[in-house]
Backbone bond lengths (Angstrom), bond angles and torsions (degrees), N, CA, C in turn:
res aa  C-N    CA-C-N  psi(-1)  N-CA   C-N-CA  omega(-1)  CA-C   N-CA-C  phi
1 X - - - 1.449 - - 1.529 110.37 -
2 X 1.504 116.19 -29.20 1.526 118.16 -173.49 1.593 103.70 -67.95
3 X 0.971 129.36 -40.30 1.223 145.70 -134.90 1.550 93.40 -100.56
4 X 1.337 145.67 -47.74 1.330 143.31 -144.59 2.076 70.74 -112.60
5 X 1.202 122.89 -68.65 1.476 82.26 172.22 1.721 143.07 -60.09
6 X 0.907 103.34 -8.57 1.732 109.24 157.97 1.358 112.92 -66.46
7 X 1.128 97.03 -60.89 2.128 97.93 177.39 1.459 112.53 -54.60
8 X 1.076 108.24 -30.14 1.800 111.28 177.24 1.508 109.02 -56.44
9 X 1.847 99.59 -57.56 1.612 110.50 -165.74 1.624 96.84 -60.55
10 X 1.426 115.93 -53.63 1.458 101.67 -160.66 1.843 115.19 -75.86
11 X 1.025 91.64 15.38 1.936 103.72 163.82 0.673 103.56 -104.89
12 X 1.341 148.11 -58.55 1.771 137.22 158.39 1.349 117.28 -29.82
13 X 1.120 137.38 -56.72 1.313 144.89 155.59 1.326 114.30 -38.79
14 X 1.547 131.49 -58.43 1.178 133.65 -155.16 2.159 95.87 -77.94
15 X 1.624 120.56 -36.90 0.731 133.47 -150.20 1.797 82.83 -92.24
16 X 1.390 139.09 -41.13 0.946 120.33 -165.38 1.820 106.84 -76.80
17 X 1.294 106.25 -31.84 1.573 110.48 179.19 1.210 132.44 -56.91
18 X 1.881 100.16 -12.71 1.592 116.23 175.68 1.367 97.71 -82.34
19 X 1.386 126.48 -47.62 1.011 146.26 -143.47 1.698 85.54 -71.38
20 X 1.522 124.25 -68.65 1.260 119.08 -170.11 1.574 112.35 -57.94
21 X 1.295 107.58 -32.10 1.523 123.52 -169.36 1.676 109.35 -41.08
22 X 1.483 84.17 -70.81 1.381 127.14 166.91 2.062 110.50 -21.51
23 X 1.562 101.02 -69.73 0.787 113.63 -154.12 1.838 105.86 -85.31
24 X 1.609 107.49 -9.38 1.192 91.73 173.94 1.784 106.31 -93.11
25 X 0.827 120.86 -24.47 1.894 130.47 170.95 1.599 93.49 -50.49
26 X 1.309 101.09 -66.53 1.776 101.63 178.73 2.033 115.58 -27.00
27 X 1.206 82.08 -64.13 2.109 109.60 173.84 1.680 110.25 -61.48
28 X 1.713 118.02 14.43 1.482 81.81 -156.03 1.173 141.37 70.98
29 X 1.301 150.89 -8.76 1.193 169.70 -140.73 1.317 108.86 -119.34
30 X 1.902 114.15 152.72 1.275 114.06 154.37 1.174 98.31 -92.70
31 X 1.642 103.98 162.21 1.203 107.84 -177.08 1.400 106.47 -110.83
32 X 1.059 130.27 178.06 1.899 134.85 -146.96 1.337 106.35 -65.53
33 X 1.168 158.76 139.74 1.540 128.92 147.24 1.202 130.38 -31.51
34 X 1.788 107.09 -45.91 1.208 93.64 -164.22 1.458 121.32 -98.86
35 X 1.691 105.09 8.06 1.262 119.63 154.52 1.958 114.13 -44.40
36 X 1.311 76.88 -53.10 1.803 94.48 -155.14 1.322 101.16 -61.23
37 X 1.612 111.49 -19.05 1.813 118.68 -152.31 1.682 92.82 -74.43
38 X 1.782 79.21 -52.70 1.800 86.86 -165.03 1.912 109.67 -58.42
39 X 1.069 120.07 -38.76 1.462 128.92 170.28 1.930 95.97 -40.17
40 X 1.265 106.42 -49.74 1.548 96.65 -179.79 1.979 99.68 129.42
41 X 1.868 118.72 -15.83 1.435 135.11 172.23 1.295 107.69 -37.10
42 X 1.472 118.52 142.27 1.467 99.05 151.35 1.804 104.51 -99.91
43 X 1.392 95.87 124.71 1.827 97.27 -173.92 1.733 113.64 -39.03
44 X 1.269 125.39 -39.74 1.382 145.72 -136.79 2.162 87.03 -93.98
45 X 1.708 103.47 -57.21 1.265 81.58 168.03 1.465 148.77 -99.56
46 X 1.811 100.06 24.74 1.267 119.85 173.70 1.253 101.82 -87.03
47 X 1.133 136.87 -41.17 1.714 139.04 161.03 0.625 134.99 -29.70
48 X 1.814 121.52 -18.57 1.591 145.03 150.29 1.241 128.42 -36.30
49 X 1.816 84.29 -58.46 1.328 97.64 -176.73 0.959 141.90 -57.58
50 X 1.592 139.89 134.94 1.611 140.40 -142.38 1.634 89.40 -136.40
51 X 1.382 103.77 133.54 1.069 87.88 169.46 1.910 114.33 -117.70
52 X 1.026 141.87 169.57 1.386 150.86 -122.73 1.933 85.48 -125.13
């Protein structure tokens, strides 16, 4: 039972971090590090990124 609720939480988690991710790119924005971490980003070389 611990376990299938763990996998739940960290999809909630993983799903909300897109969600913020998402929404600060949307805004112009960087988005959190540790948003980006949990996505799997490295924050440092998303910071590169330029966009056109």
């Amino acid at each position: 039972m611990r376990t299938s609720r763990t996998a739940i939480r960290n999809l909630i988690d993983i799903v909300g971090s897109a969600i913020n991710a998402a929404g600060a790119v949307e805004g112009n924005h960087n988005p959190k590090g540790r948003d980006l971490r949990r996505l799997g980003i490295d924050p440092v070389e998303f910071a590169k990124i330029r966009r056109i």
